[in-house]
N, C-alpha and C positions, 0 to 999 in steps of 0.2 A: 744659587750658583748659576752663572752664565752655562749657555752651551758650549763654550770656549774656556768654562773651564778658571774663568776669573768670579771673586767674587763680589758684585755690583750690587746694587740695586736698593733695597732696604724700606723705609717707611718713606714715603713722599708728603710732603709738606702738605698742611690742612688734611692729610688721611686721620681716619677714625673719627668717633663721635665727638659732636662738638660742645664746648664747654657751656657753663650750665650761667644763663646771669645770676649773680649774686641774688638779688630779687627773688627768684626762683629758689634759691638754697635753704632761702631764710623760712619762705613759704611752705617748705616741703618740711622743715625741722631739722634742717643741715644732715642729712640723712649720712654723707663721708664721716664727721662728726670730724673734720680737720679745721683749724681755727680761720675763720672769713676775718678777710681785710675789712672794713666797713667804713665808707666815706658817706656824712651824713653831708648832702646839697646844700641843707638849710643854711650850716655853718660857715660856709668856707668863703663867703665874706669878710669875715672876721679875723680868721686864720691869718698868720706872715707864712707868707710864701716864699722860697728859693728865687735868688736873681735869674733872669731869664740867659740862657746860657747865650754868648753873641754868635748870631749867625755868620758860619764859613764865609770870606772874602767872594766864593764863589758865588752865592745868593745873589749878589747884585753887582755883578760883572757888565761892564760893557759891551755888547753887541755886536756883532759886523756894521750892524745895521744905523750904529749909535747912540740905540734907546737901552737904556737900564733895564736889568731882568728885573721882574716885579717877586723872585723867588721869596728876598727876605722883606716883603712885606705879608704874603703867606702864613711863612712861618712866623712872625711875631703874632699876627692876626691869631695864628692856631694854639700858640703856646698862651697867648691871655685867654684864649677857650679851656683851655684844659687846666691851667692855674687858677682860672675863675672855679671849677670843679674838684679843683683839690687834685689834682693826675696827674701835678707837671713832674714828681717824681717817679712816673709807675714806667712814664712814655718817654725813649731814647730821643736824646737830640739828633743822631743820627736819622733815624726813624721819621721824623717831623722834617729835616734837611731833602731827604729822598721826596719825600710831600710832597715840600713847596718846591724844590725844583721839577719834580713831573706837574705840575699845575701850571708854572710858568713856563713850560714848553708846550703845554697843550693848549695855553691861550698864545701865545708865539707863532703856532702851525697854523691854528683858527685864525690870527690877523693876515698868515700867507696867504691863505685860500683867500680870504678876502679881498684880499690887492689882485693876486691873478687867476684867480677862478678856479673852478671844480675842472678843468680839463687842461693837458701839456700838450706838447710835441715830443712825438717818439723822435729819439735820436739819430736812428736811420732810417726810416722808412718816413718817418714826417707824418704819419699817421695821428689822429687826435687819443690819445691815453689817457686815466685818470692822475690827475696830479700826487705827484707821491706826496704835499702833504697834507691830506685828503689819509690816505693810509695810516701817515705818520701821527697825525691827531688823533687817529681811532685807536691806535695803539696805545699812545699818553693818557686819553682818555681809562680807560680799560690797566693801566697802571696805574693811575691816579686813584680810580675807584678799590681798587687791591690796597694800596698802602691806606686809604681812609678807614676802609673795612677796617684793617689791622688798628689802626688807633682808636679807635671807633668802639671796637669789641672790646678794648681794652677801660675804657670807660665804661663800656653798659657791664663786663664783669664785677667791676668796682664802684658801685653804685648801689645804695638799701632800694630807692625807688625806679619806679618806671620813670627813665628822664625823655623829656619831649618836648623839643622848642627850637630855636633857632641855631645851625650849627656854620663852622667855615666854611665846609661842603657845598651849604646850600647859597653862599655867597662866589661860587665858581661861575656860574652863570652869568650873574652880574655884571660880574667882571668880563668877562667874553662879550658881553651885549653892549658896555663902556669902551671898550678895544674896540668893535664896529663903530663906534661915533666919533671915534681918536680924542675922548678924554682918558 
């Protein structure tokens, strides 16, 4: 209870101990003894999978600028990663939508600074300041990395083996360094 007397507060989001990878569960002898989901990698080739649900009209909105957002190529790109692994039911289309729209803002902010630099003009003094979006990328960034974790953990929970290879994540960069050459 507040010192005012309300009462707030409660468990904050990612508090307490963090969840165990399946891999680990299996390893230890399922020691909860509560029944494991188990997606074998090997298989899911094979598997039919779920139509991929269509990306919100918002994904690939037109711009001020009047380039298309690259949101709903993102999330396509993320949903055949995770349909390739058998996930695409564990992982909210919501959840995947929040993704690729913080990815295409933070390659969006990154093509700004590119066009006018790491530094602005202060509005009244005229002073040289950092450009806000310089700030505003580091933000996106640092969002983007939070909703990945979050999908992210949700595959390595659901998963017999240690998985290690090529993910969307790692095709962010990419992208940002294609945005610099204006392909």
């Amino acid at each position: 209870m507040a010192k005012d007397g309300t009462n707030r507060g409660g468990a904050r989001i990612g508090a307490g101990a963090k969840k165990k990878p399946l891999a680990e569960k299996i390893a230890e002898g399922n020691p909860g003894r509560r029944k494991l989901t188990v997606i074998d990698f090997n298989d899911t080739a094979d598997l039919e999978g779920q139509p991929m649900p269509k990306p919100s009209a918002m994904l690939s909105a037109t711009q001020k600028d009047g380039k298309t957002l690259i949101a709903s190529e993102v999330y396509e790109t993320t949903w055949k990663w995770l349909s390739e692994r058998g996930c695409t039911s564990l992982v909210s289309p919501q959840l995947l939508e929040r993704y690729a729209m913080s990815v295409a803002r933070w390659i969006q902010c990154e093509e700004a600074v590119t066009e006018y630099g790491f530094l602005a003009k202060h509005p009244t003094t005229g002073n040289a300041i950092q450009s806000p979006y310089v700030a505003m990328s580091q933000n996106f960034t640092s969002q983007t990395n939070r909703l990945w974790m979050e999908i992210f953990q949700i595959v390595k929970e659901n998963c017999v083996g240690e998985y290690a290879g090529a993910n969307p994540q790692d095709d962010v960069m990419e992208r940002l360094l294609r945005a610099r050459k204006g392909n």
